[in-house]
C-alpha positions as CSV (number, residue, x, y, z in Angstrom):
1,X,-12.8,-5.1,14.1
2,X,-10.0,-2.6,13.6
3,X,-8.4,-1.5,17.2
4,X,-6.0,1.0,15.9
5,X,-6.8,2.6,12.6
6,X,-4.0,4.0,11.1
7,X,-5.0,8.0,9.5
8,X,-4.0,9.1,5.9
9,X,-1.3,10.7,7.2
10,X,0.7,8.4,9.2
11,X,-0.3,6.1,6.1
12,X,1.3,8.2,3.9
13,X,4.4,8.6,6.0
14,X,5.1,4.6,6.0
15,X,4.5,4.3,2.7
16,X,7.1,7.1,1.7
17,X,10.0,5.0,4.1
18,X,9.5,2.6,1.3
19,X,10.6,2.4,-2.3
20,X,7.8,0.8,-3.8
21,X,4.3,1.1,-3.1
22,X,1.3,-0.8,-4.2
23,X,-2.0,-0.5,-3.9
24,X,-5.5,-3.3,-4.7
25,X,-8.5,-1.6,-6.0
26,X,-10.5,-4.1,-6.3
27,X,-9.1,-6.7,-8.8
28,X,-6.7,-3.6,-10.2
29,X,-3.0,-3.5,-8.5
30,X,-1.5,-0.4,-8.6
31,X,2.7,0.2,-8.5
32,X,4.6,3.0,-7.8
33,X,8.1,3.1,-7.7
34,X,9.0,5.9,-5.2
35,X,12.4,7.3,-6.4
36,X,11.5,6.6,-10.5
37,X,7.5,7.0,-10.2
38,X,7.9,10.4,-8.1
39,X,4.3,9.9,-7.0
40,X,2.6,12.7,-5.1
41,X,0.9,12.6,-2.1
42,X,-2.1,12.3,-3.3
43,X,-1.4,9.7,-5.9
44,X,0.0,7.2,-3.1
45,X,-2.6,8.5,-1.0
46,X,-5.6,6.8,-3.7
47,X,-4.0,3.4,-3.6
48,X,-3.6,3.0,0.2
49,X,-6.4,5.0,1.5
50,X,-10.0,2.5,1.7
51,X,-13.6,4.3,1.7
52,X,-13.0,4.7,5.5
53,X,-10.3,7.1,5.3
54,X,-8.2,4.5,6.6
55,X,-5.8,2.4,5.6
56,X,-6.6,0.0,3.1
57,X,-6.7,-3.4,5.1
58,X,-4.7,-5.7,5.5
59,X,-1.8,-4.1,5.0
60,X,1.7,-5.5,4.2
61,X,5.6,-4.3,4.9
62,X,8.4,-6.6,3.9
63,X,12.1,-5.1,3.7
64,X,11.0,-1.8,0.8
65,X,7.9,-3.1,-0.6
66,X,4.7,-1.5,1.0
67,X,1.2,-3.0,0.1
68,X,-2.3,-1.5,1.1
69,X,-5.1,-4.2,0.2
70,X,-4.7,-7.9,-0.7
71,X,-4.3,-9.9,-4.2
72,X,-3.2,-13.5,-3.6
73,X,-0.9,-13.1,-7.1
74,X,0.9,-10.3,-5.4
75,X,1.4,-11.2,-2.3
76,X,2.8,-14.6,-3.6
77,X,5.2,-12.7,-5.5
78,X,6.4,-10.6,-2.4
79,X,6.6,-12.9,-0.1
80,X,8.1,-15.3,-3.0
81,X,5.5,-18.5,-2.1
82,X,4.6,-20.7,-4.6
């Protein structure tokens, strides 16, 4: 049960603090890097956002990286676990 769902819009704006963003679609992760990738809006907006209009769940900041969704194979990099 989600307590505080977090809108496309204040979404948007902690993904943009960071320098890349990724985003799991199912079994397809999706990278931007913010300052090469010049994403717009709406392109970060497709791989963060779920069906609810919400933020993709769980969610994951560490240091630049942002992450909407989960893939053990990413995360494991990230978080640099073996």
């Amino acid at each position: 049960m989600r307590k505080n769902p977090i809108s496309a819009r204040d979404a948007l704006k902690l993904a943009k603090k960071s320098s890349k963003v990724f985003g799991v679609m199912g079994k397809k992760v999706i990278s931007y890097d913010i300052k090469k990738d010049t994403p717009t809006d709406e392109e970060i907006l497709k791989i963060i956002i779920g069906r609810s209009g919400t933020l993709r769940a769980p969610c994951l900041q560490v240091n630049d990286i942002f992450v909407g969704g989960f893939d053990v194979v990413l995360y494991k990099n990230i978080l640099k676990l073996k």
